[in-house]
PAMARBA-320287 format. One record per residue (C-alpha): x, y, z. Coordinates in steps of 0.1 Angstrom, whole numbers, plus 5000, padded with zeros to 4 digits. Example, Ala and Ser with C-alpha at 12.3 -4.5 7.8 and 13.67 -1.06 7.14 Angstrom:
% residues 2
{east->5123&north->4955&up->5078} $
{east->5137&north->4989&up->5071} $
//
This chain:
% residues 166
{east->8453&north->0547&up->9732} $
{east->8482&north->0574&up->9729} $
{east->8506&north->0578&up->9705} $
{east->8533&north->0558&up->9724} $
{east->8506&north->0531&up->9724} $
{east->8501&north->0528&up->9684} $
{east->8526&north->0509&up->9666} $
{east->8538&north->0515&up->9633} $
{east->8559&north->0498&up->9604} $
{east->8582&north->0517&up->9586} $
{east->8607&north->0501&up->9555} $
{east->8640&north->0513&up->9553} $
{east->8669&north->0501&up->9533} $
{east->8697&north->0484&up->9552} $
{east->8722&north->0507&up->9539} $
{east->8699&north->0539&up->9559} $
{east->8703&north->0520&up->9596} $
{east->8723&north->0542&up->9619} $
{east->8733&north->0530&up->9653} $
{east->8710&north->0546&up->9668} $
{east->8674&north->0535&up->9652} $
{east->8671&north->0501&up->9679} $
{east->8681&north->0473&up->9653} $
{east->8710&north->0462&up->9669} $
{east->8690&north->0456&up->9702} $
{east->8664&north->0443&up->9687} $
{east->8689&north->0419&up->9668} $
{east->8710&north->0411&up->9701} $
{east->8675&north->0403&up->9723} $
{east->8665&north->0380&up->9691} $
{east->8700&north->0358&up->9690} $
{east->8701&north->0356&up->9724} $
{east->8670&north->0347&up->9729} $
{east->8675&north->0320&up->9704} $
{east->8708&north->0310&up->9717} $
{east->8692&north->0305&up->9750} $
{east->8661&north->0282&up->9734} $
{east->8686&north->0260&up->9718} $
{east->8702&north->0248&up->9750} $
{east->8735&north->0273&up->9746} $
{east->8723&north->0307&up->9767} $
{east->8751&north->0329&up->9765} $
{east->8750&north->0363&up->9792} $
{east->8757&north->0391&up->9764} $
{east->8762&north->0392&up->9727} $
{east->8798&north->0391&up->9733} $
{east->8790&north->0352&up->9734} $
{east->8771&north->0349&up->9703} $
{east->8788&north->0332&up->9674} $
{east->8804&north->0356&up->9651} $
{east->8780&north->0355&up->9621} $
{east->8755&north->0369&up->9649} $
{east->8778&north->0392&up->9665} $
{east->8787&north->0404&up->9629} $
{east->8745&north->0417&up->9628} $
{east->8747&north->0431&up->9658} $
{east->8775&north->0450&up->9655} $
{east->8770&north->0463&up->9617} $
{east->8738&north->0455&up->9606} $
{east->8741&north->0477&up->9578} $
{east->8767&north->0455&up->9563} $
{east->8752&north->0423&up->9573} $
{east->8718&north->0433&up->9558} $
{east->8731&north->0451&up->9532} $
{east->8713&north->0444&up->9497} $
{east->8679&north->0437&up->9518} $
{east->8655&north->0458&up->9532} $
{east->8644&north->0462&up->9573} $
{east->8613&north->0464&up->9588} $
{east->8612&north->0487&up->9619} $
{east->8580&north->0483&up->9643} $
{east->8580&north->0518&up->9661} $
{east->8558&north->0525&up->9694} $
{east->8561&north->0563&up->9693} $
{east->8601&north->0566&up->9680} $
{east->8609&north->0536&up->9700} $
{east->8620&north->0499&up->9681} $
{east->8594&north->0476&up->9692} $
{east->8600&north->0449&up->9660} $
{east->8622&north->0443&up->9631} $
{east->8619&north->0416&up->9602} $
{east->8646&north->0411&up->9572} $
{east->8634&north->0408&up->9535} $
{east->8662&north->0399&up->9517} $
{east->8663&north->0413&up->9481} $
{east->8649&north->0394&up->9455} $
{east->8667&north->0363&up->9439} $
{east->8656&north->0341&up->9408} $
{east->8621&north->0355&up->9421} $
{east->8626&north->0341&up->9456} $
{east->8631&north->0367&up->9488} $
{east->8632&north->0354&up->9522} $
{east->8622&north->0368&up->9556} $
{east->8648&north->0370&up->9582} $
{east->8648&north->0378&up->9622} $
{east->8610&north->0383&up->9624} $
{east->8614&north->0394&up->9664} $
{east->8591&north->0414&up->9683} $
{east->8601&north->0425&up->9718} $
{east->8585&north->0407&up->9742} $
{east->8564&north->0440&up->9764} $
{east->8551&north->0446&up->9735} $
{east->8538&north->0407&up->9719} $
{east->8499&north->0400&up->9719} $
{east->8498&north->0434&up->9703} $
{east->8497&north->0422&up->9663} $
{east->8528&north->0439&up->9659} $
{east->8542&north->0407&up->9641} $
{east->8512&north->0406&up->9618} $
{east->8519&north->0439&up->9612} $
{east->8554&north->0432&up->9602} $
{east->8544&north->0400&up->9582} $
{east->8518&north->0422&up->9560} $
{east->8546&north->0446&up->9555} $
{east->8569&north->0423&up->9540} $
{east->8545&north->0406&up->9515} $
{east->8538&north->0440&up->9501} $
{east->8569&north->0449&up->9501} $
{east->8580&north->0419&up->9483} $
{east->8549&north->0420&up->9464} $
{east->8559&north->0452&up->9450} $
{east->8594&north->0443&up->9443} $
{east->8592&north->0416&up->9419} $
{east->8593&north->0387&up->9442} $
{east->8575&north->0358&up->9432} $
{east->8578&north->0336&up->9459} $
{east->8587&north->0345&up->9503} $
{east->8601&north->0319&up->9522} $
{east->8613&north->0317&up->9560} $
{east->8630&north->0292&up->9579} $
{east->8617&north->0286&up->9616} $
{east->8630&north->0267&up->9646} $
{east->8603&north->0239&up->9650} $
{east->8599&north->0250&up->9691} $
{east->8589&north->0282&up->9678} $
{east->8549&north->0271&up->9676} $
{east->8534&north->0300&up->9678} $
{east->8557&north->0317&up->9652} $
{east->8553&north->0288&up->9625} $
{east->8512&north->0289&up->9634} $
{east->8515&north->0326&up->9626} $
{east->8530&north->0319&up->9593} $
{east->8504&north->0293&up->9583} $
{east->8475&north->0319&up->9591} $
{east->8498&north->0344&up->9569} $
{east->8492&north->0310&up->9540} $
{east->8531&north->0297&up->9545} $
{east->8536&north->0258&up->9543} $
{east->8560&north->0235&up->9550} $
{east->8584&north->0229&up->9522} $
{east->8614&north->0211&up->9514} $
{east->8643&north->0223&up->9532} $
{east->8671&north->0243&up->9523} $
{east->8689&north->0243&up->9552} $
{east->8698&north->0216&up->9570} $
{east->8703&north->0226&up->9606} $
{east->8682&north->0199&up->9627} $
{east->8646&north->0212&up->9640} $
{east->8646&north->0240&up->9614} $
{east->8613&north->0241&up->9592} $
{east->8614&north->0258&up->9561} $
{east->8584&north->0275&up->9546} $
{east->8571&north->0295&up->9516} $
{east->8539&north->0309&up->9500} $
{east->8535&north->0327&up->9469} $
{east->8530&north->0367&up->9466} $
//
């Protein structure tokens, strides 16, 4: 395996993204990749709703009181996940995405493990997500990680909502 083959995780606070360090692209492939599985594929992020464009474009605004998740291969972004900063106890993963030439690699897992320790170390009692139900393989990723199905918070149709304590 060489470097460019070995994948790490590295925690940064929102408010040190740059344009440069791949979370926007990693961002843009996640929305529209979502956009698409709902039924509404749209050919750029120019065609995103705003609230998606607004991440895109300034992800250091839109994430700004949370803390990213960059999966590097080498210096290139690979992954990203979200941990918003703890409320009332509660933080919540956000955009868990993993680029697709690099999935079956544990990169996700690896991303996952970062988060509970992060929030684990942070004062978070409890992480919860929110998952589109067609996602199987996501939400059977969060049960191995000891998530379950909780009453929802959200109510956007097909989303499942999920916590575990830390």
């Amino acid at each position: 395996m060489t470097a460019q083959d070995q994948v790490s995780v590295v925690r940064r606070p929102a408010g040190e993204l740059s344009a440069e360090d791949g979370t926007a692209a990693l961002l843009t492939a996640y929305h529209l990749r979502t956009e698409a599985e709902k039924g509404r594929a749209v050919p750029d992020a120019d065609g995103l709703p705003d609230r998606y464009r607004a991440e895109i474009s300034d992800p250091r605004t839109a994430f700004a009181d949370d803390t990213v998740l960059l999966a590097l291969s080498g210096t290139t972004p690979v992954g990203c996940l979200m941990v918003t900063a703890p409320a009332d106890g509660r933080s919540e993963i956000k955009r868990l995405w993993t680029d697709p030439a690099h999935r079956g690699r544990g990169i996700a897992s690896d991303l996952l493990r970062a988060a509970l320790a992060h929030a684990a170390e942070n004062g978070t009692d409890t992480l919860r997500l929110s998952v589109w139900n067609w996602r199987t393989g996501a939400v059977a990723l969060y049960e191995r990680f000891g998530f379950t199905a909780t009453e929802s918070w959200d109510d956007r149709d097909q989303l499942v909502c999920m916590e575990r304590a830390v």
